[in-house]
N, C-alpha and C positions, 0 to 999 in steps of 0.2 A: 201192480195188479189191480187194485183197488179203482185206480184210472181205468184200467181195461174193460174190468167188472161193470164200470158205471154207463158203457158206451159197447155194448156186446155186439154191437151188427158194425161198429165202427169199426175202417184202422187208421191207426193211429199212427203217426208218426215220431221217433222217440224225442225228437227236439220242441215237437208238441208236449209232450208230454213231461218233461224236463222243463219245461218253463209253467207248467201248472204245478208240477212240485216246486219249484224254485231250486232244483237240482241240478250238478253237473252233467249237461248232454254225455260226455265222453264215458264218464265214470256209469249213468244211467244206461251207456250203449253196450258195456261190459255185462250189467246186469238181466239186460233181457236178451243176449248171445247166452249165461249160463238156462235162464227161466224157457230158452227156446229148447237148448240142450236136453232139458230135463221132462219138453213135454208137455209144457203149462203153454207155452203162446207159440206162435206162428208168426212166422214173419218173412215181407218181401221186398227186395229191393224196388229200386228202381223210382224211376216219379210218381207212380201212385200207390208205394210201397208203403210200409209201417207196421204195425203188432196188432193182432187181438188174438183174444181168448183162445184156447186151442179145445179148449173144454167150457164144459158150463161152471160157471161159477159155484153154483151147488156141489161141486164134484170135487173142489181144490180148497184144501185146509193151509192153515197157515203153516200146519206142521211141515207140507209141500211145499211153502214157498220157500221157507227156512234154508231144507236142507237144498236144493234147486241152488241157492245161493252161497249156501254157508258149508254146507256138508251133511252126514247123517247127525245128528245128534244123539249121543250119548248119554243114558241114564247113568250118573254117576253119583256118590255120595261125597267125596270130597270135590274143595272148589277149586284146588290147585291140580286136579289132574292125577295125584298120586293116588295110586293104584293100594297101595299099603300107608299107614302112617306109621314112622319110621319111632315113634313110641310108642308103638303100641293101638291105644284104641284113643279115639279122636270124640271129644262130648258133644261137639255140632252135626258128628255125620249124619247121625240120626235124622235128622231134623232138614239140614242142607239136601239129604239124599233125598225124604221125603217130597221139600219142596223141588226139586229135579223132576223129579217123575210127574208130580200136579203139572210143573210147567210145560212136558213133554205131552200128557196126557190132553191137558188145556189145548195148545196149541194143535193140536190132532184132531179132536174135536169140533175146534171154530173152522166155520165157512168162509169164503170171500164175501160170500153173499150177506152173512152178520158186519162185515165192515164197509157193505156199498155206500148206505143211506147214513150212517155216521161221517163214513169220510164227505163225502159230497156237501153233507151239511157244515163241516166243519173247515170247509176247501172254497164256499164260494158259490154251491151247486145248487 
């Protein structure tokens, strides 16, 4: 996304773009079929085919790309997934569940567009 972001009138093509991350094409073809699915990019076969943005970048938090790829996220307090702790009451929940929600909240928050000019700088760009 962050490739997409850096290149907004661009399309791209994903094997383009999988050799600027140093990423698997195949594995990277999986990922922008869900990030299409979900509404963040656009994409067209063919010979002058390839991905961009489907939005502006201002518009798509990280929290979107997340779940686009990963699923909804879950504000939870335990870090195994258990619903109950099975003695009772657990002395990290507190703390873990906190940090859950910061991270949820965080990631909702940030823009594509807070990671354009980091990545690009940090990519070569």
């Amino acid at each position: 996304m962050a490739v997409l972001a850096g290149n907004p009138r661009a399309v791209l093509r994903a094997r383009a773009i999988a050799e600027r991350l140093g990423a698997s094409a195949a594995h990277l073809a999986k990922v922008l079929s869900a990030l299409e699915r979900a509404g963040l990019v656009t994409g067209a076969r063919g010979p002058t085919g390839g991905y961009q943005l489907a939005r502006a970048a201002s518009r798509v938090s990280l929290k979107d790309i997340y779940e686009a790829v990963e699923g909804p996220m879950a504000v939870r307090a335990c870090l195994f997934g258990e619903p109950v702790c099975r003695r009772g009451g657990c002395t990290l929940s507190e703390h873990f569940g906190r940090l859950n929600r910061d991270v949820v909240r965080m990631l909702g928050r940030t823009r594509l567009t807070n990671l354009v000019k980091q990545f690009g700088e940090e990519n070569g760009k």
